[in-house]
NUVOLO-757034 format. One record per residue (C-alpha): chain; residue in three letters; residue number from 1; x, y, z. Coordinates in steps of 0.1 Angstrom, whole numbers. Layout:
// NUVOLO-757034
NODE   kolro   kolnu   volum      px      py      pz
NODE       A     Ala     NUM       X       Y       Z
...
//
This chain:
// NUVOLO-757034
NODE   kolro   kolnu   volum      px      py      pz
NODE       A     Unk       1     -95     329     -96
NODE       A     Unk       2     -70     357    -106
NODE       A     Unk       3     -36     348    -119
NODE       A     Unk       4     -39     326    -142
NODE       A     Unk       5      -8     320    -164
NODE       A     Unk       6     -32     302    -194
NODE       A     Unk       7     -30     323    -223
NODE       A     Unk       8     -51     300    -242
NODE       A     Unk       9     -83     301    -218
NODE       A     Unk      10    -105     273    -240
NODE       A     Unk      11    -106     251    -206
NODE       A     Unk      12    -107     279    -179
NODE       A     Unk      13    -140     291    -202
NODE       A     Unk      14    -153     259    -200
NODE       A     Unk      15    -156     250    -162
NODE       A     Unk      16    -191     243    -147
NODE       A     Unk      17    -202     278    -132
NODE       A     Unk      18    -188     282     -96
NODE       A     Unk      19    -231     274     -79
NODE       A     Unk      20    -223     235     -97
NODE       A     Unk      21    -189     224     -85
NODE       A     Unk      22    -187     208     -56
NODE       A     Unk      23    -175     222     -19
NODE       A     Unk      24    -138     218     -17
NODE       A     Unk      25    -121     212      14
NODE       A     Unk      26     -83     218      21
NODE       A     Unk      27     -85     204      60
NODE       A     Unk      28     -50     192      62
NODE       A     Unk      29     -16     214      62
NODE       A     Unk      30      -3     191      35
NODE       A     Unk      31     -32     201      12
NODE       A     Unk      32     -25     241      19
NODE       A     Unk      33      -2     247     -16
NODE       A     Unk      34      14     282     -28
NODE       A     Unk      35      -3     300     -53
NODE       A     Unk      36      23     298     -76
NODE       A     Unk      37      26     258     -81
NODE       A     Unk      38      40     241    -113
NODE       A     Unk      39      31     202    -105
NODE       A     Unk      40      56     183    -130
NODE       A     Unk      41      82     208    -112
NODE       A     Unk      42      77     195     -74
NODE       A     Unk      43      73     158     -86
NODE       A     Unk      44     108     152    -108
NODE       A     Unk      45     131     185     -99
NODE       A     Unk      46     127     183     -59
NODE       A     Unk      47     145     149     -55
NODE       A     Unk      48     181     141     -51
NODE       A     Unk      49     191     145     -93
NODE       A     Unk      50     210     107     -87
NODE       A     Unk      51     178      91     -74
NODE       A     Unk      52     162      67     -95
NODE       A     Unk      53     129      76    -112
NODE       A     Unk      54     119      52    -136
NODE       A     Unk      55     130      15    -145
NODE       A     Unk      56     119      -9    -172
NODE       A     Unk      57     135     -34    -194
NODE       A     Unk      58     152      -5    -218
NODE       A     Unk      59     171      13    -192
NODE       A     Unk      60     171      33    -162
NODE       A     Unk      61     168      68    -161
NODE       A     Unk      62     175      97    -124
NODE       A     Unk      63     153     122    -118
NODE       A     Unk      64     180     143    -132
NODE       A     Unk      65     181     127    -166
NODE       A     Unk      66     142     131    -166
NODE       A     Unk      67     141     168    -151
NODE       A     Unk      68     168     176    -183
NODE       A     Unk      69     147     155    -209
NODE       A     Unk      70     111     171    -199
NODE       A     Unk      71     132     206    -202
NODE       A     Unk      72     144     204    -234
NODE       A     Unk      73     106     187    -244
NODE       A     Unk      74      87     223    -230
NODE       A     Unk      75     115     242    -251
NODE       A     Unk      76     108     224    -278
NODE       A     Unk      77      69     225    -276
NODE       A     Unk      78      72     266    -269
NODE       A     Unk      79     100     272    -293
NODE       A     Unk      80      98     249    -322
NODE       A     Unk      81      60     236    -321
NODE       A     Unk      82      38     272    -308
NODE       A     Unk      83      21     260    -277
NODE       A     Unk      84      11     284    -253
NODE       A     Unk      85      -1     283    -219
NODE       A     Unk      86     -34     268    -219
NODE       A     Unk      87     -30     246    -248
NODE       A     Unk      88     -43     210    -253
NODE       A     Unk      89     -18     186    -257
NODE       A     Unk      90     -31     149    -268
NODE       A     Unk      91      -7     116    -255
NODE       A     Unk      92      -7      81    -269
NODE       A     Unk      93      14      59    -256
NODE       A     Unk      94      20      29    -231
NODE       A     Unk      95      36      36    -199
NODE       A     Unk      96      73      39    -205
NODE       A     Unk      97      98      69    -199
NODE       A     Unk      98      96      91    -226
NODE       A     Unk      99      54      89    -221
NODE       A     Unk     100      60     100    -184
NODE       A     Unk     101      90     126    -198
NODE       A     Unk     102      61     140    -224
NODE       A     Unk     103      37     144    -197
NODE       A     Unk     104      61     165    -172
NODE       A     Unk     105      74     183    -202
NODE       A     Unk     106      36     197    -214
NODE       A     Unk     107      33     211    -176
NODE       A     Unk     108      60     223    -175
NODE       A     Unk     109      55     242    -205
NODE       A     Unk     110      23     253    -189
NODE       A     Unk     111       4     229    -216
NODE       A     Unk     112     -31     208    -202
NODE       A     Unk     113     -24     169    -207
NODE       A     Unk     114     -51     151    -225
NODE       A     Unk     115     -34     119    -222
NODE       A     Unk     116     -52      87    -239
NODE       A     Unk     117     -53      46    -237
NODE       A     Unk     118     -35      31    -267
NODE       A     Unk     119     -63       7    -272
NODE       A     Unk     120     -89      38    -283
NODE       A     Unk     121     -98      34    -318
NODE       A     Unk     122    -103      61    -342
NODE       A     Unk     123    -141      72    -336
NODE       A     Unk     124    -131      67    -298
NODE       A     Unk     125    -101      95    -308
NODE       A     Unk     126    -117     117    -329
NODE       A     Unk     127    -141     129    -304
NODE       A     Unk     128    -118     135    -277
NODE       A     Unk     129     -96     154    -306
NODE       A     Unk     130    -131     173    -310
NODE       A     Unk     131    -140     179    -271
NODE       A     Unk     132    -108     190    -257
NODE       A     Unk     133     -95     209    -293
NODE       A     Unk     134     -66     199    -292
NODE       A     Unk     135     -35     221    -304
NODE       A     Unk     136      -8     196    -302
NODE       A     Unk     137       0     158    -299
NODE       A     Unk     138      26     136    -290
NODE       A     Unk     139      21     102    -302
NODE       A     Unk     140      37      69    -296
NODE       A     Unk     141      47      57    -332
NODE       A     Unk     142      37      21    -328
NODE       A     Unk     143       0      37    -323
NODE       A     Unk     144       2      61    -346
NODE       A     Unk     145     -25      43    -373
NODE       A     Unk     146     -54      50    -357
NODE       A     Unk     147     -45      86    -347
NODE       A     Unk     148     -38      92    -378
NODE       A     Unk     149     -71      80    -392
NODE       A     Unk     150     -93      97    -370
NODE       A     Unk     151     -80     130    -388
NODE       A     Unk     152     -61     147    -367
NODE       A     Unk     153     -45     181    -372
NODE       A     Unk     154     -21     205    -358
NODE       A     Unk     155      13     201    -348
NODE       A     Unk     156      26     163    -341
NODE       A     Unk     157      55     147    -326
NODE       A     Unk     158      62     112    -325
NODE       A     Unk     159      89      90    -305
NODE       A     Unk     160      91      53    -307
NODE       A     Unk     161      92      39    -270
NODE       A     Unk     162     122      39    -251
NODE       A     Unk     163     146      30    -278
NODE       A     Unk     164     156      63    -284
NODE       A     Unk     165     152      59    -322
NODE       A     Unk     166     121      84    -328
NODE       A     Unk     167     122     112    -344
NODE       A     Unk     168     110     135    -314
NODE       A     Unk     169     142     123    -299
NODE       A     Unk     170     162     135    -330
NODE       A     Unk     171     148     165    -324
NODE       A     Unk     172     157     170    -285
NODE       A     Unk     173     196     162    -294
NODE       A     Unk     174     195     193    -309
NODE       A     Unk     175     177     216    -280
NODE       A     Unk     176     194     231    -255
NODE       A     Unk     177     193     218    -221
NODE       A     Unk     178     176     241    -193
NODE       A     Unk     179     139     256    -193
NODE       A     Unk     180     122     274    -166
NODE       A     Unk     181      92     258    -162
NODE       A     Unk     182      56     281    -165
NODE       A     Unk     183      48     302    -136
NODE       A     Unk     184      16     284    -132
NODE       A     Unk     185     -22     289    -106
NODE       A     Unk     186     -21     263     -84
NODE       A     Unk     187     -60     267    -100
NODE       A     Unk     188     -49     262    -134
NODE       A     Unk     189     -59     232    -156
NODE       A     Unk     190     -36     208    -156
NODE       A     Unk     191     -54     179    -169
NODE       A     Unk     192     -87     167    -190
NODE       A     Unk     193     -88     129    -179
NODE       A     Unk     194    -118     116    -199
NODE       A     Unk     195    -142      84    -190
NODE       A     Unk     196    -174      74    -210
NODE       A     Unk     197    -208      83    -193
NODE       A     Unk     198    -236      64    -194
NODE       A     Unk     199    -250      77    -223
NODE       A     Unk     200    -214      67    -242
NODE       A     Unk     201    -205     103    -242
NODE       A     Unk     202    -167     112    -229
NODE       A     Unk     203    -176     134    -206
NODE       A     Unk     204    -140     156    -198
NODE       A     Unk     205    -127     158    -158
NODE       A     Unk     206    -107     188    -154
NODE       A     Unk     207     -81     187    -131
NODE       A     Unk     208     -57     214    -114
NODE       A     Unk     209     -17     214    -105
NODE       A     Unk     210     -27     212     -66
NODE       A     Unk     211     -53     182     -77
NODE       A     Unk     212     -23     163     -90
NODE       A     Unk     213      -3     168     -56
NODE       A     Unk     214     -36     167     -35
NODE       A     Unk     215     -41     129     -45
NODE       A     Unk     216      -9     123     -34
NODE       A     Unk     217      -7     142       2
NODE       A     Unk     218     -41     125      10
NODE       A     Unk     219     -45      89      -2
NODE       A     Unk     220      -7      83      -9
NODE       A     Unk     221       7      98      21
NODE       A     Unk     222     -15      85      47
NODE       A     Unk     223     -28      56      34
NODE       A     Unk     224       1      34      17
NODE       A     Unk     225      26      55      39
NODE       A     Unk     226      56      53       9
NODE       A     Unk     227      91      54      16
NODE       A     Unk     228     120      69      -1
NODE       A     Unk     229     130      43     -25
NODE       A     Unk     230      98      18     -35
NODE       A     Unk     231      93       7     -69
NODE       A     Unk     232      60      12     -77
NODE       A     Unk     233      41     -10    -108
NODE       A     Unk     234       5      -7    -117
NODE       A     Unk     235      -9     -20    -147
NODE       A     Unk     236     -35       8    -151
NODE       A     Unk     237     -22      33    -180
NODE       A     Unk     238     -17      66    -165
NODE       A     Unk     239     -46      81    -190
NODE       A     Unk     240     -68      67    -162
NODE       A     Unk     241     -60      88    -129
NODE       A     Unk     242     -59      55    -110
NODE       A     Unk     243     -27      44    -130
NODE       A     Unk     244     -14      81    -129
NODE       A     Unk     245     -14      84     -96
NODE       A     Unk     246       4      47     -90
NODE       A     Unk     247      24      47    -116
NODE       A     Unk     248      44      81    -120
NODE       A     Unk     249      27     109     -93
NODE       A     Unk     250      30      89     -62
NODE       A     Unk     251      67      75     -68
NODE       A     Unk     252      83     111     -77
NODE       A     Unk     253      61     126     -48
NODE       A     Unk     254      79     105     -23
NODE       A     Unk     255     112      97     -39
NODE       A     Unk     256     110      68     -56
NODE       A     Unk     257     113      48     -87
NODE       A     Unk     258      84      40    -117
NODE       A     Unk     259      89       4    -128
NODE       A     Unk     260      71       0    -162
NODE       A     Unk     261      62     -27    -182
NODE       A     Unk     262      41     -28    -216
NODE       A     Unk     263      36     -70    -213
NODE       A     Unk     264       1     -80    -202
NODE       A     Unk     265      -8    -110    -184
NODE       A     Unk     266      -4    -122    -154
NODE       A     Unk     267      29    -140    -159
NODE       A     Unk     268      47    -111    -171
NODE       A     Unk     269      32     -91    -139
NODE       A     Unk     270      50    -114    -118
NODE       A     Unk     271      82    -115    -141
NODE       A     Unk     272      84     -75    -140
NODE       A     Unk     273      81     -77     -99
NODE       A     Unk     274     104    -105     -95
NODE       A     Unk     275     129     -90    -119
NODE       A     Unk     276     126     -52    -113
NODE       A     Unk     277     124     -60     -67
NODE       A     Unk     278      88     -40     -72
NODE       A     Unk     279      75     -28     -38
NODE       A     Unk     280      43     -13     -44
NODE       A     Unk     281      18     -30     -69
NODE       A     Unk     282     -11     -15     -78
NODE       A     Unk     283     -38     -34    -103
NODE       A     Unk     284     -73     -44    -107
NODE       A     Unk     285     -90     -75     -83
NODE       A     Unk     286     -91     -96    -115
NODE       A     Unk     287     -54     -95    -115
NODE       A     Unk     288     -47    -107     -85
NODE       A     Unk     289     -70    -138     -90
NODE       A     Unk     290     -51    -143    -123
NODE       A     Unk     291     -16    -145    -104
NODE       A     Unk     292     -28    -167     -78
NODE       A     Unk     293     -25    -201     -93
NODE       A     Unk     294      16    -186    -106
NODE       A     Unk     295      26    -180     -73
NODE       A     Unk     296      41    -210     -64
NODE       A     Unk     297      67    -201     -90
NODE       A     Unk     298      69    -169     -88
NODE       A     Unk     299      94    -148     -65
NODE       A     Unk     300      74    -117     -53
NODE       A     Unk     301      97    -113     -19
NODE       A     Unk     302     102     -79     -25
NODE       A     Unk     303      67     -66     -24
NODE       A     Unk     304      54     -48       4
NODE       A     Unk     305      21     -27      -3
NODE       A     Unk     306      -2     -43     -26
NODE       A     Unk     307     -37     -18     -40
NODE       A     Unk     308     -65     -28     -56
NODE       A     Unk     309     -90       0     -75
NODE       A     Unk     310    -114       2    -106
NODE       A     Unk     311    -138     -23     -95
NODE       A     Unk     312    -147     -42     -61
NODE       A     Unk     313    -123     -63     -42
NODE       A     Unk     314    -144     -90     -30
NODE       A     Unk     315    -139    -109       6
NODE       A     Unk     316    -126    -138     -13
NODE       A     Unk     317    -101    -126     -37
NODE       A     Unk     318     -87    -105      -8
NODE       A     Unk     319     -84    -137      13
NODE       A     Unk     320     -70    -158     -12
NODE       A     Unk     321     -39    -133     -15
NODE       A     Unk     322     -35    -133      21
NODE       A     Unk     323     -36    -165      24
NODE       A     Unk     324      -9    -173      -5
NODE       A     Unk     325      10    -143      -1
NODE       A     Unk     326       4    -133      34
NODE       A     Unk     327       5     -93      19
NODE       A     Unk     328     -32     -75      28
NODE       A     Unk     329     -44     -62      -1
NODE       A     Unk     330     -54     -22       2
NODE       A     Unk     331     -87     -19     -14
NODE       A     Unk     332    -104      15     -26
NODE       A     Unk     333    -128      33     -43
NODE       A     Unk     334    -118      63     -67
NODE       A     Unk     335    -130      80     -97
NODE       A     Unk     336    -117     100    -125
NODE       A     Unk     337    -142     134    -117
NODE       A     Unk     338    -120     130     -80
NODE       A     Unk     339     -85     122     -97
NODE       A     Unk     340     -79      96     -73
NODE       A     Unk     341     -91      72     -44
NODE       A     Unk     342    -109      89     -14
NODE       A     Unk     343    -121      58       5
NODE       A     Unk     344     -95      31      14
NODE       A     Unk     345     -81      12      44
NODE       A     Unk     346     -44      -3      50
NODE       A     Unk     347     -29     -23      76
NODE       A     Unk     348     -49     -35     105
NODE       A     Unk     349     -76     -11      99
NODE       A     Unk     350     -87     -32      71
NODE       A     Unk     351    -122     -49      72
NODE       A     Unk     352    -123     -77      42
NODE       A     Unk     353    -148     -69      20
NODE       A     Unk     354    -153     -30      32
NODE       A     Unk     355    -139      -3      12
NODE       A     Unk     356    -127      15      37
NODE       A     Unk     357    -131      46      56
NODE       A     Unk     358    -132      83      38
NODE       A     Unk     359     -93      90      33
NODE       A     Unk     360     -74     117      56
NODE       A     Unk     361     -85     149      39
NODE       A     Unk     362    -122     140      27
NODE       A     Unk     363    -156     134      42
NODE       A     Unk     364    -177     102      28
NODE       A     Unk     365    -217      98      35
NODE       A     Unk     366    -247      81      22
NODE       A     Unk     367    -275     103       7
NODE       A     Unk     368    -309      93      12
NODE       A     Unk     369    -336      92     -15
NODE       A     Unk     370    -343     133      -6
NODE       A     Unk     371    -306     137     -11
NODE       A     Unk     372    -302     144      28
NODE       A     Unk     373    -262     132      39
NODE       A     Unk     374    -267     104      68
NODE       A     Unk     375    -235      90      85
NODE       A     Unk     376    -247      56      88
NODE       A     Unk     377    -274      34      63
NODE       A     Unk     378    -276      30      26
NODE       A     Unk     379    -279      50      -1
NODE       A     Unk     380    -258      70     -29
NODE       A     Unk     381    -222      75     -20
NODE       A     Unk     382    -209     113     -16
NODE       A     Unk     383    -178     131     -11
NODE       A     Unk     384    -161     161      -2
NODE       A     Unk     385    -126     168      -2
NODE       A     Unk     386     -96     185     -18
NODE       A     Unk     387    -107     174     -54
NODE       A     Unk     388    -138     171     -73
NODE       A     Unk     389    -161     170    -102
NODE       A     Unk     390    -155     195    -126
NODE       A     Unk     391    -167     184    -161
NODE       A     Unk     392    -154     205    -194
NODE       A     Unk     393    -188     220    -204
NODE       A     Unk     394    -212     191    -197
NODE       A     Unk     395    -245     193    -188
NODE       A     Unk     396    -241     163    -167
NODE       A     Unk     397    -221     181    -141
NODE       A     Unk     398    -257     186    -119
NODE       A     Unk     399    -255     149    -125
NODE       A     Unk     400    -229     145    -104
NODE       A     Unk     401    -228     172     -77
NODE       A     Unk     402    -257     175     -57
NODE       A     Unk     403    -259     204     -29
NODE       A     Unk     404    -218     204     -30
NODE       A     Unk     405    -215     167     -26
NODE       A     Unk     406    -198     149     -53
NODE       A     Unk     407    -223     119     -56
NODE       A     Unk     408    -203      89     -73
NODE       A     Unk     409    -228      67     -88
NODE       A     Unk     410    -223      42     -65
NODE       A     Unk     411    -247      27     -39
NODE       A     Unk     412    -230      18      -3
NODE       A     Unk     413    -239       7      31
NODE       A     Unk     414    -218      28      58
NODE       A     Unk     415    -221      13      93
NODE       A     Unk     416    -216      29     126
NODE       A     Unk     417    -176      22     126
NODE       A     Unk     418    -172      50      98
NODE       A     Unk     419    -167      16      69
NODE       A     Unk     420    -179      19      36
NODE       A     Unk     421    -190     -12      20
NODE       A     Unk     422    -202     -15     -18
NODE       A     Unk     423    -235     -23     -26
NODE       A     Unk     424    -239     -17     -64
NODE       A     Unk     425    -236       7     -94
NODE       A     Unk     426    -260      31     -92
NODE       A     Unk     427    -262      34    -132
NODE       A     Unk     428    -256      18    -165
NODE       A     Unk     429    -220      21    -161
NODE       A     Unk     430    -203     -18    -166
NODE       A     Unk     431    -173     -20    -145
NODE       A     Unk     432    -153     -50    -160
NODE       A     Unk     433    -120     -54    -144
NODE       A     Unk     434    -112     -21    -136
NODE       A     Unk     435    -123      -6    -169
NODE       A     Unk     436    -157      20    -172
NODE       A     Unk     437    -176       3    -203
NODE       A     Unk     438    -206      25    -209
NODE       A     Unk     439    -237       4    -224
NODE       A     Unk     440    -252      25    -249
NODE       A     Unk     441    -216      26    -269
NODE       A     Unk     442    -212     -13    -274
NODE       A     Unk     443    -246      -9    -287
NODE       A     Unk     444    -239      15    -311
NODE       A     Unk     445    -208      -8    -323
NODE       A     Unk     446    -230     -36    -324
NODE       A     Unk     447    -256     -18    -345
NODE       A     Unk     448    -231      -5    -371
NODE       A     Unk     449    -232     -42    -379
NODE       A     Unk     450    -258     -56    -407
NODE       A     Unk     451    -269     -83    -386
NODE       A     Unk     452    -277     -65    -358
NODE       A     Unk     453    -316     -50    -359
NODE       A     Unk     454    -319     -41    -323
NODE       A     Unk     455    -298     -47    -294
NODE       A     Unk     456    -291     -41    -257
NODE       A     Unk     457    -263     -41    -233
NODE       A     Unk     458    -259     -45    -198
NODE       A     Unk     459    -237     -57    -172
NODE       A     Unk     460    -237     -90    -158
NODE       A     Unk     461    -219    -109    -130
NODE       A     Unk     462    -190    -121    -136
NODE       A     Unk     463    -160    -142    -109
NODE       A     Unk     464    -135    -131    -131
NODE       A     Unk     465    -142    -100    -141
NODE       A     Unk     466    -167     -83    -115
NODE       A     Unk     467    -188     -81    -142
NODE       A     Unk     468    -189     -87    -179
NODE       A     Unk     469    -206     -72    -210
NODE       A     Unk     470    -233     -93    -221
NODE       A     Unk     471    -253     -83    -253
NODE       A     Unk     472    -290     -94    -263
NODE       A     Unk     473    -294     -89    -302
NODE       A     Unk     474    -327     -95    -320
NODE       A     Unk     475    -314    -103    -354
NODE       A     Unk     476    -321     -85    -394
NODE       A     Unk     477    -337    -108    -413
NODE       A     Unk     478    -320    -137    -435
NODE       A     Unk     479    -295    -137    -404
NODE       A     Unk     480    -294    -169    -381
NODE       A     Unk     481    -280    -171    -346
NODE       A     Unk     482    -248    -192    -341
NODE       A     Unk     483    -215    -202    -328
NODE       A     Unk     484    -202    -182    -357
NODE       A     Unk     485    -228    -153    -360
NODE       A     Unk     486    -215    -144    -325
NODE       A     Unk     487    -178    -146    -332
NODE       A     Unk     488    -184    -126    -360
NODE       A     Unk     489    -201     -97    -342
NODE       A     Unk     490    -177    -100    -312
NODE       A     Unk     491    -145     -93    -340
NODE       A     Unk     492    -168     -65    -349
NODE       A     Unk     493    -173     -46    -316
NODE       A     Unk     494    -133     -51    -311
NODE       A     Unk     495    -131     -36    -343
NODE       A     Unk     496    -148      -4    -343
NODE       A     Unk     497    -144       5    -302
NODE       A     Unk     498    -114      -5    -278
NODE       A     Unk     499    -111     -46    -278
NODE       A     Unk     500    -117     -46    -240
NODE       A     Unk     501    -153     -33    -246
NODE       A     Unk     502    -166     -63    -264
NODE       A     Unk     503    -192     -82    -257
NODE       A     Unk     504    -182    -112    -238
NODE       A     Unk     505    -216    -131    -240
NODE       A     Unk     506    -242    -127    -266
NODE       A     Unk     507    -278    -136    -262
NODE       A     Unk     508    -305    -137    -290
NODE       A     Unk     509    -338    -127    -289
NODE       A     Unk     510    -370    -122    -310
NODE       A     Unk     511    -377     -89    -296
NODE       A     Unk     512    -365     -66    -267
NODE       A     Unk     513    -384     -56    -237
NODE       A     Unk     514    -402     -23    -243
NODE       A     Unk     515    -425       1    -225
NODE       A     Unk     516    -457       9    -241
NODE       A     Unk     517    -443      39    -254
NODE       A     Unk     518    -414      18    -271
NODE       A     Unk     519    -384      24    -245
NODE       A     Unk     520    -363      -1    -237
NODE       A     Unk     521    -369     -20    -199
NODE       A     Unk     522    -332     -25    -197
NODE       A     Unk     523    -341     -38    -162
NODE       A     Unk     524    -360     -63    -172
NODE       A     Unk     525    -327     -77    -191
NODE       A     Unk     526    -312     -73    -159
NODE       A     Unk     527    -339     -90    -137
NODE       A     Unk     528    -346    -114    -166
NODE       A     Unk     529    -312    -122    -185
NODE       A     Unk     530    -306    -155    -171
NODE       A     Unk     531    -340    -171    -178
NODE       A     Unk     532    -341    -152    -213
NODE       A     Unk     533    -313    -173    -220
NODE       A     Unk     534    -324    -203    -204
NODE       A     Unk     535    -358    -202    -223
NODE       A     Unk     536    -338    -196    -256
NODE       A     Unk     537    -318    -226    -253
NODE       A     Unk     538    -344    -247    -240
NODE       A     Unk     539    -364    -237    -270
NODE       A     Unk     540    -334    -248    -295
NODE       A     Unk     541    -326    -214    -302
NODE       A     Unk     542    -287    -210    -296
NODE       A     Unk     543    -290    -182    -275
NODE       A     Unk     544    -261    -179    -257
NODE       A     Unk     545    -224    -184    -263
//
């Protein structure tokens, strides 16, 4: 690709060589974008300047007030702070306006967002801070601790919510309005969205200004079919693609309004919906099971479209909410390496317990165990569409794109209607509501621990959360399993790696199944966790809590 306005090229250097990305296809006219395309630019400064953009308990803010705000942001960041186009920029925060007004004004400044959850803790931080180098960062200061202790350097601005009370927003009272945003490739890095591998590793998904728009024109467009108008809420924090798409691309793409909230829980949810008229909600399938038993007191009249991504929507759940709410819930499957859902269903094309079919704009089939595409059977899941895997300098990109296919990690059935339904993981990965848990790194917190001599995780079922981390520890000696042994390593894990991560069952053992060699059978804690623990408690040992 020639015309690339990056100056800085550290993530242009770093894309998988052109023979491992995957085949892009740009079938529909929607999906065709100039050369020339600055993506915070046609999401916030193409709509009516009196519309409304975002909404949350603190105010309300137009697209104009957010087009002048992410302005004088890029000045500052160019002016004041040194960024050029090309550089990283790192972003802490919950979703609230000035997070979203950061994010516009780093691409529009012809910055690459590296935008992270607030629950990461330091180790977590300090190796995206390594991966991506970042240049700059922009930091929520309610979550400024544990950036700060995971040593970061460069420049650093901070801004405390959406009181207005920061000092970043000191700062911006003296810029001067009005910035004309970077000229940049439709091709050039906007984005390094990271998720944990299997082996615990972040690996680094690199996306481009069309990618941004391309989720929206596909999935959004002719999928959930938006109007001018909705208020859209998702619970997922827009550092996971999922929530940026839901949350702040799809609403400004189509003219509506971002309705935030920083309250978990499912009362809260219904509060914010109730209070805020939310049209579009978009959360996890253990949500919606949460909110069921509030409904009866709960107004959610205004809601219209209801999504559910990050882990699979079973029959029942989906049921349950028609049934209560009479509102069909649109299920899908997405991933961060394809910045947003590809297979999905709404309206009477809905099959419970199917994905879907591939979304307008992309092609879904099953590979077979010699990696041949079949329309119809089982086997590994594989894409092709307007976005795809492209990992900053990973050698697990082959991983993942196989003969031009981007292959998921997922296992599904696809019958001869064109319907996708889910099967199974195909890795290590632990999908517990909504959130990618890899294995090997609740090991490692567990193992930082004294009491822990060995240990192995996997994912187990789980009604309420798809599935849930389960731990089996074989114990240093002078320790004794317990009630309190297990609280105590469970306060540890939420400790050292984000609380969600933690192990939500522990089982003790005497020893771990190993090959001869000495490698762990981790499917043989799989195929054997339940009567591990049953023969642990039946022999008095308190294995599981």
């Amino acid at each position: 690709m020639t015309g690339s306005a990056h100056v800085d090229t550290f993530v242009r250097d770093r894309l998988p060589p052109p023979d491992q990305q995957p085949e892009f296809l740009f079938t529909l006219p929607e999906l065709r974008y100039p050369e020339r395309l600055n993506a915070a630019v046609e999401l916030i400064d193409r709509q009516p300047t009196h519309a409304l953009a975002v909404l949350n308990d603190a105010g309300r803010w137009t697209y104009g007030e957010m087009a002048d705000l992410s302005d004088r942001i890029a000045r500052l960041l160019v002016e004041e702070e040194g960024l050029v186009p090309g550089n990283r920029v790192f972003l802490r925060g919950p979703n609230n306006m000035m997070l979203f007004a950061c994010w516009l004004g780093v691409l529009k400044a012809g910055g690459v967002v590296v935008a992270t959850m607030p629950l990461l803790r330091p180790g977590e931080i300090a190796t995206i801070l390594e991966r991506a180098l970042i240049d700059h960062a922009i930091v929520d200061s309610r979550f400024l601790e544990d950036f700060e202790a995971a040593g970061r350097s460069g420049s650093l601005l901070t801004y405390d919510g959406d009181a207005g009370t920061g000092a970043l927003e000191q700062r911006l009272k003296g810029i001067a309005p009005g910035f004309t945003a970077c000229a940049t490739h439709r091709d050039d890095p906007a984005l390094i969205a990271f998720t944990s591998g299997t082996t615990g590793n972040p690996k680094g998904c690199i996306h481009y200004h069309r990618d941004i728009l391309a989720s929206a024109d596909s999935f959004a467009r002719h999928i959930l079919k938006p109007n001018p108008g909705d208020r859209w809420l998702s619970t997922a924090p827009i550092a996971f693609t999922f929530g940026l798409g839901m949350q702040l691309v799809f609403p400004w793409r189509f003219g509506g309004t971002a309705v935030t909230t920083e309250t978990p829980g499912p009362g809260p949810l219904l509060d914010t919906i109730a209070r805020h008229r939310v049209t579009m909600l978009a959360t996890a399938p253990t949500a919606y099971r949460a909110m069921l038993p509030l409904l009866a007191d709960a107004d959610i009249s205004s809601l219209r479209t209801c999504v559910s991504a990050g882990e699979h929507l079973p029959a029942a759940t989906w049921e349950a909410w028609r049934d209560a709410t009479d509102l069909r819930v649109v299920d899908g499957i997405g991933g961060t390496e394809m910045m947003h859902i590809f297979i999905s269903a709404s309206g009477d094309d809905i099959r419970p317990g199917a994905t879907g079919k591939a979304v307008p704009g992309y092609v879904a089939r099953v590979l077979d165990a010699a990696n041949r595409p079949l329309q119809t059977g089982t086997g590994r899941l594989a894409i092709k569409g307007p976005t795809g895997c492209r990992y900053l300098d990973d050698p697990r990109q082959s991983n993942y794109v196989v003969d031009g296919w981007n292959v998921t990690g997922d296992t599904y059935r696809a019958d001869e209607e064109g319907y996708f339904w889910y099967l199974a993981r195909s890795d290590d990965m632990i999908v517990s509501s909504g959130y990618n848990i890899a294995a090997p790194e609740v090991e490692n917190a567990l193992l930082s621990h004294p009491a822990v001599q060995e240990c192995a995780v996997i994912g187990a079922p789980c009604p309420e959360r798809g599935q849930k981390v389960k731990a089996f520890i074989v114990l240093a000696p002078a320790y004794a399993p317990g009630p309190d042994l297990v609280r105590l390593l469970q306060d540890h894990a939420k400790a050292t790696i984000a609380p969600y991560k933690y192990p939500r069952e522990i089982v003790f053992l005497d020893a771990l199944p190993k090959t001869a060699t000495g490698k762990l059978q981790r499917f043989a804690l799989r195929d054997a966790g339940d009567a591990l623990s049953r023969h642990s408690r039946e022999s008095g040992n308190p294995a599981s809590f």
